[in-house]
C-alpha positions in Angstrom: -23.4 -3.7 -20.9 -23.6 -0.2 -19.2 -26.7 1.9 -18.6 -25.1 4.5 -20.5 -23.4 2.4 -23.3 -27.5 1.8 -24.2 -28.2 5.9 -24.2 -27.8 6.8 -27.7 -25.2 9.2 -28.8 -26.6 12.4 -30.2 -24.6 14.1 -33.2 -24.6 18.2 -33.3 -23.3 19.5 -36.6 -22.4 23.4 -35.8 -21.3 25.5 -38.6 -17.7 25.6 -36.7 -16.8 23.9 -33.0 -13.6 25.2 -31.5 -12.5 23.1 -28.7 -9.9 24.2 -26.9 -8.0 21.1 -27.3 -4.9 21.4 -29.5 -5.2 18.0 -30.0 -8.4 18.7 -32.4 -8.9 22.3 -32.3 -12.1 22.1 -34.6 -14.4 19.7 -35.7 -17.5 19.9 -38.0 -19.6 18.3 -35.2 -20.1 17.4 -31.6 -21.2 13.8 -30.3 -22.6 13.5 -26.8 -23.7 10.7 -24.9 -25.4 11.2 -21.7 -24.1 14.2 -20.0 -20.4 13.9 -21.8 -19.0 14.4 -24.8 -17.8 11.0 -26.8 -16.6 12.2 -29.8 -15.9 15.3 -32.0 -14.9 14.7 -35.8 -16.4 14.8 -38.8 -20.5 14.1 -39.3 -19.4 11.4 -41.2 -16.9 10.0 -38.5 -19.4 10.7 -35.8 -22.7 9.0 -37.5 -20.1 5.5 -36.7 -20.8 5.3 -33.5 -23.3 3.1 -31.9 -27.1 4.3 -31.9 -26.0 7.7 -33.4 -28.7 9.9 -34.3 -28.1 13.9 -35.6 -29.5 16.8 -33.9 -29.9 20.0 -36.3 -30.4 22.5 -33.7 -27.2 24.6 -33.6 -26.4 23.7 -37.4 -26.3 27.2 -38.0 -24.4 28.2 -34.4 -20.3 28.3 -33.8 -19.8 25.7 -30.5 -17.1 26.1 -28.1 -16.6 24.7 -24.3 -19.0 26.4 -22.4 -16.8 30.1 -20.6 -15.8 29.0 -16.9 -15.8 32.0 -14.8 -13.4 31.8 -11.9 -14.2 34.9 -10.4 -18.4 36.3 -9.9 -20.5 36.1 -6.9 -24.0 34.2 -7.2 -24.9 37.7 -5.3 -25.1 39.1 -9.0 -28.6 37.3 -9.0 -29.4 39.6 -5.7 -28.3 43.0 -6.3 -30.8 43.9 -8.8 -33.8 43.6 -6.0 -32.1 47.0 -5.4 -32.3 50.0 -7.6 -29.4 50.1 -10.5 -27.5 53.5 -10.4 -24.1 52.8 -12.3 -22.7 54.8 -14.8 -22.8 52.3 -18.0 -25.7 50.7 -19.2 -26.4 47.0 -17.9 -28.6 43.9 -19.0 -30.4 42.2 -15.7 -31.0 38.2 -15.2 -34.4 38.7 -17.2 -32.7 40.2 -20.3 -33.9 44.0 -19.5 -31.8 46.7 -20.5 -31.1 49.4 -17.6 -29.7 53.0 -18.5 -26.5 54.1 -16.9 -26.9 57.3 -14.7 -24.5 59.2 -16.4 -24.6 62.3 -13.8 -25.7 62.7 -9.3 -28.8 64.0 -10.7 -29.5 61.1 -12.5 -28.6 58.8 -9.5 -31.1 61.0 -7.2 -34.1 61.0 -9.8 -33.6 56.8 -9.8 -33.4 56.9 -6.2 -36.8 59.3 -6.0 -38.6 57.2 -8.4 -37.6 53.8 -6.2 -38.7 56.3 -3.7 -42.2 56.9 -4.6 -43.0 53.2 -5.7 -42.2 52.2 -2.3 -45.1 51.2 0.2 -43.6 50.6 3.4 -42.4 53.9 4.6 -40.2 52.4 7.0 -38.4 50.0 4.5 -34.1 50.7 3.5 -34.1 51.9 -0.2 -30.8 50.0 -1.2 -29.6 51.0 -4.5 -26.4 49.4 -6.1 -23.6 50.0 -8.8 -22.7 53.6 -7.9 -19.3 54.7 -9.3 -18.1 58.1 -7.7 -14.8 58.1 -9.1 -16.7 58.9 -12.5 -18.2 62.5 -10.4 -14.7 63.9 -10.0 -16.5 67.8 -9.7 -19.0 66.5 -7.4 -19.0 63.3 -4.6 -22.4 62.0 -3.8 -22.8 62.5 -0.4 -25.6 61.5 2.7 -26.8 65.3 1.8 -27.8 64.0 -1.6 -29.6 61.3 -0.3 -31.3 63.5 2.1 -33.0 65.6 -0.5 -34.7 61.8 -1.5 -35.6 61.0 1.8 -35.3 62.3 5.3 -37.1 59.2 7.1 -36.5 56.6 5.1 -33.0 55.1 5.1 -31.1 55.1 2.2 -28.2 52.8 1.1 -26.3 53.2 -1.9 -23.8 50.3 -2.7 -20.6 50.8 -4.7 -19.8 49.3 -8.2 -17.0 48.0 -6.4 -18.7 46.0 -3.5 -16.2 47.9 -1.4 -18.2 51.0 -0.4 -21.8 52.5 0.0 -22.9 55.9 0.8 -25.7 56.4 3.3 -28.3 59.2 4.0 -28.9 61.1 7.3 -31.6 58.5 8.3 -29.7 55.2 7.6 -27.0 56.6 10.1 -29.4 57.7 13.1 -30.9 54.2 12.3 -27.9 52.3 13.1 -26.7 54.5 15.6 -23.8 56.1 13.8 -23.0 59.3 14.8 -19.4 61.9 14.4 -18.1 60.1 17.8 -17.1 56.8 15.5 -13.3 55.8 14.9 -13.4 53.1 12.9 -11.3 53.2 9.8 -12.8 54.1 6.4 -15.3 56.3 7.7 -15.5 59.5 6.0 -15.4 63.4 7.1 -15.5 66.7 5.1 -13.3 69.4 6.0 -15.5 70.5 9.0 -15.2 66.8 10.3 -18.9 65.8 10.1 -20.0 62.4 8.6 -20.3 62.6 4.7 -22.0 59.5 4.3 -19.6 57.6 2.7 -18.2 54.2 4.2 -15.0 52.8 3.2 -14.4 48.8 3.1 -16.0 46.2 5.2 -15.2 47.1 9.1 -17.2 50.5 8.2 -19.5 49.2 5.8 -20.6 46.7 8.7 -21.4 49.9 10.9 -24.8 50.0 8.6 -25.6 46.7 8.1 -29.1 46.7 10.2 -30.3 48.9 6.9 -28.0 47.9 4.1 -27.3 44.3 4.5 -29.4 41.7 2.6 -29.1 43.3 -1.3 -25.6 43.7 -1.5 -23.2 40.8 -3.8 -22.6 38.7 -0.3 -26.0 38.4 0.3 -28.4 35.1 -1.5 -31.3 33.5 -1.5 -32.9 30.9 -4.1 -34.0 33.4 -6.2 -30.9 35.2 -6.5 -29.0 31.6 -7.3 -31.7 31.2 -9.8 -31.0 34.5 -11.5 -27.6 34.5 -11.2 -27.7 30.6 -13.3 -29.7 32.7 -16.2 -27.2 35.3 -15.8 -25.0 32.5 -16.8 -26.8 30.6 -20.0 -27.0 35.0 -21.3 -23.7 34.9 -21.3 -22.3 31.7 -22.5 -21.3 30.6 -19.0 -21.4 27.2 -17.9 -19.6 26.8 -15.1 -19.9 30.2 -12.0 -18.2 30.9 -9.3 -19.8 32.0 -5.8 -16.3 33.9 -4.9 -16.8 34.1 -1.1 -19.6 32.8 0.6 -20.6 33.4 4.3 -23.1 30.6 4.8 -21.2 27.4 4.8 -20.3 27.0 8.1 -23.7 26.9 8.8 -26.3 24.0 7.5 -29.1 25.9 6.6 -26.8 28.4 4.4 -25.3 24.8 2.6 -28.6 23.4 2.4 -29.8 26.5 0.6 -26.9 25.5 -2.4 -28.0 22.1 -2.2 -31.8 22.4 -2.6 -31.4 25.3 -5.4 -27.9 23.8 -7.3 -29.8 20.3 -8.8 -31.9 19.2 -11.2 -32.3 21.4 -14.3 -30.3 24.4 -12.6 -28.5 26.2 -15.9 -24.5 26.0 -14.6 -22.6 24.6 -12.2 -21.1 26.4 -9.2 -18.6 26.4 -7.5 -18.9 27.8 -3.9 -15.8 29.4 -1.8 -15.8 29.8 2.1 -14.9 33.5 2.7 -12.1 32.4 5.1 -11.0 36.2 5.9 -11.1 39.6 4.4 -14.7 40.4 6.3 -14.9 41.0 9.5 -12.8 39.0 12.2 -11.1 35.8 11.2 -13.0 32.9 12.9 -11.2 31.7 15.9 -11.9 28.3 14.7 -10.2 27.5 11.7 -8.8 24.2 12.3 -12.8 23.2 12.9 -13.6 25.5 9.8 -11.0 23.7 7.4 -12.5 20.5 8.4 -16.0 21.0 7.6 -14.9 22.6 4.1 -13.0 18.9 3.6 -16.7 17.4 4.6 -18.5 19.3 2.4 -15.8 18.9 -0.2 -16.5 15.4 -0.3 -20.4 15.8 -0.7 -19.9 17.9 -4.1 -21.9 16.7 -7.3 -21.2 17.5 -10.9 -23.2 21.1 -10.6 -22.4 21.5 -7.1 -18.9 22.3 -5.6 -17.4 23.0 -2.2 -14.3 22.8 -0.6 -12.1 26.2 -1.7 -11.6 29.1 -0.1 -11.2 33.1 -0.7 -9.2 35.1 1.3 -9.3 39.1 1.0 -6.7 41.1 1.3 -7.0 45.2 0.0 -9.8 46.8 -1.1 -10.0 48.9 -4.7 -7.7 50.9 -7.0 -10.8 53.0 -8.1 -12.2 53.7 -4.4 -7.9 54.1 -3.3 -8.1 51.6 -0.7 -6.2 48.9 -2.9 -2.2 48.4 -0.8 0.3 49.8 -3.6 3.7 50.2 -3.6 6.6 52.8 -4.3 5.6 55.4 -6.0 2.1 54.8 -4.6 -0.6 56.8 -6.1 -0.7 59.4 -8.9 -1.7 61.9 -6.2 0.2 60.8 -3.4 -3.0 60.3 -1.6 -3.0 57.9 1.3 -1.9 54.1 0.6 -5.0 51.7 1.2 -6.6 49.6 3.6 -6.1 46.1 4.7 -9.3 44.0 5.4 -6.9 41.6 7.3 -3.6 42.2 8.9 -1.2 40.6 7.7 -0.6 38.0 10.9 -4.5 36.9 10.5 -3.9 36.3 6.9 -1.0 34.3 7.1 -2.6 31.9 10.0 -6.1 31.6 7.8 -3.9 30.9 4.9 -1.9 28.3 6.5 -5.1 26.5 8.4 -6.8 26.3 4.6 -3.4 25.1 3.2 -2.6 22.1 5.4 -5.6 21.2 5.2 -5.6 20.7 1.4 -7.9 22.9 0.3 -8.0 25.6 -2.6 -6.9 29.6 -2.0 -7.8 32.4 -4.2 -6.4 35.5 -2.5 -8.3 39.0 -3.8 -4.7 41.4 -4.5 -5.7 44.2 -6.5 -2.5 46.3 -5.5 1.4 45.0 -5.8 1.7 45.4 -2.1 -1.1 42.8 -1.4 0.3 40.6 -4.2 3.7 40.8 -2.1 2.1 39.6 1.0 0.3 36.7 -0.7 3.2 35.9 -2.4 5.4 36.1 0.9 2.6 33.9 3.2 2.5 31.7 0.1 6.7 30.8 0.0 6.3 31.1 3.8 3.5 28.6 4.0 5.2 26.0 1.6 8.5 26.2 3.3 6.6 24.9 6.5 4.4 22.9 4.4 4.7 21.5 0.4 2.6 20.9 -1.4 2.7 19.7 -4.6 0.3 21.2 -7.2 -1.7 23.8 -4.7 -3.0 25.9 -7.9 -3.3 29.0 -5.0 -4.1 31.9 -7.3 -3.6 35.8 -7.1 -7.3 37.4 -8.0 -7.7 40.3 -9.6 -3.8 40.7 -9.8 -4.1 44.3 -11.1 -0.8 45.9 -10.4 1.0 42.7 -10.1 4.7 43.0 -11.5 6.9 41.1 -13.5 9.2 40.3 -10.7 6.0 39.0 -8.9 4.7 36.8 -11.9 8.0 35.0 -12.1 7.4 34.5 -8.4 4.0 33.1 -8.5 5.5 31.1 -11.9 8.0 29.5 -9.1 5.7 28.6 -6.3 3.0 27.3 -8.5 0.4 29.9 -8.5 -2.4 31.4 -10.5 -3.4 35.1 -12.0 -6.8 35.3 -12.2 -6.7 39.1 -14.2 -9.3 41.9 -14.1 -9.4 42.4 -17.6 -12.9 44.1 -17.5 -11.2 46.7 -15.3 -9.2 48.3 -18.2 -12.6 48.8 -19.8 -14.8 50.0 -17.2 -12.2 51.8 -15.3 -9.2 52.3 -17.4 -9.3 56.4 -17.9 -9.4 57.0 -14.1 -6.4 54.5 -13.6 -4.8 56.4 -16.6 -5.5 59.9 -15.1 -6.3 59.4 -11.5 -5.2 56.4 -9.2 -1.8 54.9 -10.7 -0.6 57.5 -13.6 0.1 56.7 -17.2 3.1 54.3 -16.7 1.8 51.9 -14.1 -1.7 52.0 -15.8 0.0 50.5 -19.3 1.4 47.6 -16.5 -2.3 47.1 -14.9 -3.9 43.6 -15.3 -0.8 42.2 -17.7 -2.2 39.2 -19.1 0.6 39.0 -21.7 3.0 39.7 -19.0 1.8 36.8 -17.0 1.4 34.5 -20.5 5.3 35.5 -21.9 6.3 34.2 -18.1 4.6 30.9 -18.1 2.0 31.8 -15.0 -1.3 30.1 -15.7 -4.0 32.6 -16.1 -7.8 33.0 -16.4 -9.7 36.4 -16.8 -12.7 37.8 -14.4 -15.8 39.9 -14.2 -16.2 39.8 -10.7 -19.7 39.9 -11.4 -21.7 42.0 -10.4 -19.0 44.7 -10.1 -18.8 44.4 -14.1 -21.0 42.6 -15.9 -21.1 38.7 -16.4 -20.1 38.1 -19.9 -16.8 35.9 -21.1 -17.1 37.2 -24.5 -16.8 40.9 -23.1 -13.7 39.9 -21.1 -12.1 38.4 -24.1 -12.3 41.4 -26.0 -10.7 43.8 -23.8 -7.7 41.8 -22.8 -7.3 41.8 -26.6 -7.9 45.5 -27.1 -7.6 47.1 -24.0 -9.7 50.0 -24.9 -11.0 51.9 -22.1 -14.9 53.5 -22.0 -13.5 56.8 -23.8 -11.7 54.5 -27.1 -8.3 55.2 -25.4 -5.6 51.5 -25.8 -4.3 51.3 -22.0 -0.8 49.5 -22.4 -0.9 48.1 -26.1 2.1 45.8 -25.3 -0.3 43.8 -22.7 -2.4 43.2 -25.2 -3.0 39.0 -25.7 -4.7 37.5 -29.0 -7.9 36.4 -29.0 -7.3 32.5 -29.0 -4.9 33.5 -25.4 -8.0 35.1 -24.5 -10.9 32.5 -25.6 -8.3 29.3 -23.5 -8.2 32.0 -20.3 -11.8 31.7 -19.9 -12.1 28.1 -20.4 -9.8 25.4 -19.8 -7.6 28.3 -18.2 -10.4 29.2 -15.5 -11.1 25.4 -15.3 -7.2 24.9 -14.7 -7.6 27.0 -11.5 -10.7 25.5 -9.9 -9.1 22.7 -10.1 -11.6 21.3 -12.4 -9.5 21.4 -16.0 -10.2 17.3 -16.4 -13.6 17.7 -15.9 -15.0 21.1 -17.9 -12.9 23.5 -20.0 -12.8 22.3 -23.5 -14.5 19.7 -25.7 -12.7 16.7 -25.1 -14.0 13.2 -25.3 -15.2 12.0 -21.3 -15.6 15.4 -20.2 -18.7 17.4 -19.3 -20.8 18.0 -22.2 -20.8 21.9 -21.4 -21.0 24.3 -24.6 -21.8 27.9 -25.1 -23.8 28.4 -28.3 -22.5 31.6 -30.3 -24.3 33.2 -33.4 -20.3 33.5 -34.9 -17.0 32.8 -34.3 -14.8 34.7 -32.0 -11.7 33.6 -33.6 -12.9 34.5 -37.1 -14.4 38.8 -36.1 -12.6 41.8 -35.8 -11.6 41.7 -31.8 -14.0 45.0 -31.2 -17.1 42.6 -32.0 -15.9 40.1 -29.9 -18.3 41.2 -27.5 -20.9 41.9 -29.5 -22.0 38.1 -30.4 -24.9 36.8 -29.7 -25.3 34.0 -27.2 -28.1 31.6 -28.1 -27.6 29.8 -25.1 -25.8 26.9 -23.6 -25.6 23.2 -23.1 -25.1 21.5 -19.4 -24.3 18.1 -19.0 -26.2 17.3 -22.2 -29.2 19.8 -21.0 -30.1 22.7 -23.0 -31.0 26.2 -22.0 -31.8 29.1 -23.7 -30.9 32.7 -23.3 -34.0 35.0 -22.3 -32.0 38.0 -23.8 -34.4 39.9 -26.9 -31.2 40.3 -30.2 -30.1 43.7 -30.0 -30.2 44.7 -26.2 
């Protein structure tokens, strides 16, 4: 007899468990042996097993498969070393509730307050979270920052991860002066530097002062956070959407010593293949240590996938749209990779079997992922490639019938239509394309698999948060932005598990409560399915279970 045929098998009644498996889509109770579930049934039905004993803890709590989310960056852990300016409130890794900065004047108080607790005079103030499309009578600019400091450099880090805004001294620092070319830098009228730094070639121009807080950028701690992050929020299962330090051993190693033992979610961890900076010259050699470290992946651990980038953001205008462009004609977007480099780091990654998620927040970038993509598989099939289409924002129906024929994923920004929604509605795409943005029940009604995203830290970890606005699509100001892209709640609650799981490529191991699998829950104070969809967000997360492992949620009721 097995090791594990001898472990008994613990019972957890749970006032409801919803499992994601039409099969049995609730139960009264959960059995797990080990670190997988056996059984779900009755208590009854479940006390039959062999050596089974009942657990009372979540008698009182609504079970379902612990959230998988496809799209975050363990960097959500590291930004909060910096100072939080964003506009809307946010909860931190240690359950503290930060105040938005509703106003520049409340972003340059934060900043002179980080200011003033600062002893090393000579030490970057990085902040984090800004949103300027929020200012529209007034831009923050390196003249703001200057009235904070005019020694110390100061970096302020977009929302989006795809900008920051620097001071006078962060520029002299790094040598910046009005002689630079390089796209995405910005000017005012007079043609003097503003400050502001547009996508990754520029952002790079600063990195001797702004590098090492931003969502890129990890250490243990910040994998450490960013698993608490995930047992706040229900999530068992992270992604590390574009990491930098795989193709070298001490950045793996750094996964691999932190990612074991009693860490509170698994994580999967994607090679940023292109999108920042130049693409490596050494792809083939690339593509073959992601297959080596594929192979060394545990049950918490994964390698072996890849992000590639393509635009940048519909709120900063650098996204790539098409016809009719913007709602103020202004200037189409940047790409972070030309199109040739994309489709050669796209082809090395595919024929080498490994997994693609392709950032496309504009339709334009969704045509040239969708054009490598048919291009690629032409030269090379492959069956069952599961190549997804992140963020997918302005994605249209021709293009989901397209990604429905060649086998790919939508992996939808549905916190976007929250956080962002009014500007898209009034600012970058207009009334009618905003009603089209991140169509979930466009992509459901045409048969494309799809999950839904925080991109955490850009918007805040939380499954249950993401649910409810792909189900209402309310935007910060109580406005519905495109009530026929609306999906129900149970569309909603399978994106973010098996749905999410479907696209890592990991739907027979985690997902839903199915006997064999994983033995991942999220532990809910009530039942999404059975709460008006605005207080879909609002439930409480007790915690979560890992592989049989329980952890619970350092976030005080109420915040």
């Amino acid at each position: 007899m097995s090791t594990d045929a001898m472990e008994p098998t613990i019972v957890y009644p749970a006032r409801r468990v919803r499992t994601m498996d039409p099969a049995a889509p609730t139960a009264e109770a959960v059995a797990i042996r080990g670190d997988r579930f056996r059984a779900v049934g009755t208590v009854a039905e479940l006390l039959q097993y062999p050596r089974a004993v009942v657990d009372e803890r979540y008698a009182d709590a609504v079970l379902l498969p612990g959230f998988v989310e496809a799209h975050s960056h363990a960097g959500t852990g590291n930004v909060w070393k910096g100072t939080y300016v964003g506009y809307v409130d946010r909860v931190d890794p240690h359950g503290t509730h930060w105040p938005g900065c509703t106003s520049i004047e409340d972003v340059i108080s934060r900043l002179a307050e980080a200011d003033a607790a600062m002893e090393d005079a000579e030490a970057p103030l990085i902040a984090w979270g800004l949103d300027p499309i929020y200012f529209q009578h007034e831009k923050l600019v390196r003249a703001h920052l200057d009235r904070v400091s005019g020694t110390r450099p100061i970096a302020v880090n977009h929302a989006s991860g795809h900008a920051l805004t620097v001071n006078s001294a962060a520029l002299k620092r790094c040598g910046v002066d009005a002689d630079v070319r390089t796209e995405g830098v910005s000017r005012d009228a007079s043609g003097e530097l503003t400050g502001e730094l547009h996508e990754f070639a520029a952002m790079g121009l600063v990195n001797a002062v702004a590098g090492g807080n931003d969502l890129l950028s990890i250490d243990a701690d910040a994998l450490r956070n960013f698993g608490q992050d995930g047992v706040n929020t229900g999530t068992t299962t992270l992604t590390d959407l574009g990491s930098r330090l795989l193709m070298d051993d001490a950045g793996t190693q750094l996964y691999r010593q932190t990612v074991t033992g009693d860490f509170p979610a698994r994580l999967e961890v994607f090679h940023f293949g292109a999108g920042v900076g130049a693409v490596s010259q050494t792809l083939a050699a690339d593509a073959e240590r992601l297959q080596e470290l594929k192979a060394s992946s545990t049950p918490l651990l994964g390698f072996g996938s890849v992000k590639l980038m393509l635009d940048g953001t519909l709120q900063g205008f650098t996204a790539r749209v098409r016809q009719p462009g913007y709602y103020g004609d202004e200037p189409n977007g940047i790409w972070n990779v030309s199109p040739e480099e994309f489709h050669r780091a796209f082809e090395a990654f595919h024929t080498a079997g490994l997994l693609i998620h392709v950032h496309c927040n504009g339709d334009q970038a969704t045509e040239l992922f969708l054009d490598t993509l048919e291009r690629v598989l032409i030269d090379h099939p492959r069956p069952d490639h599961r190549h997804t289409c992140t963020h997918s924002q302005m994605s249209t129906p021709a293009q989901y019938r397209r990604m429905r024929a060649l086998g790919a994923c939508a992996n939808i920004f549905a916190n976007h239509i929250h956080q962002w929604g009014d500007q898209h509605l009034d600012l970058t795409m207009g009334p009618d394309r905003a009603r089209r943005n991140n169509a979930a029940a466009t992509a459901q009604r045409l048969g494309v698999p799809f999950s839904l995203h925080s991109d955490s830290p850009v918007t805040p970890l939380g499954p249950l948060k993401t649910v409810m606005h792909a189900v209402t699509r309310r935007t910060l100001s109580g406005r519905v932005m495109g009530e026929h892209e609306r999906i129900d709640a149970a569309a909603a609650l399978a994106a973010v598990t098996i749905g999410s799981a479907y696209m890592l490529k990991r739907d027979a191991e985690i997902g839903s409560i199915e006997p064999g699998k994983f033995a991942d829950l999220a532990v809910l104070a009530e039942d999404p399915l059975a709460v008006e969809p605005e207080q879909i967000g609002a439930i409480r997360v007790h915690g979560t279970v890992v592989g049989g492992r329980h952890f619970a949620s350092n976030v005080k009721a109420g915040t």
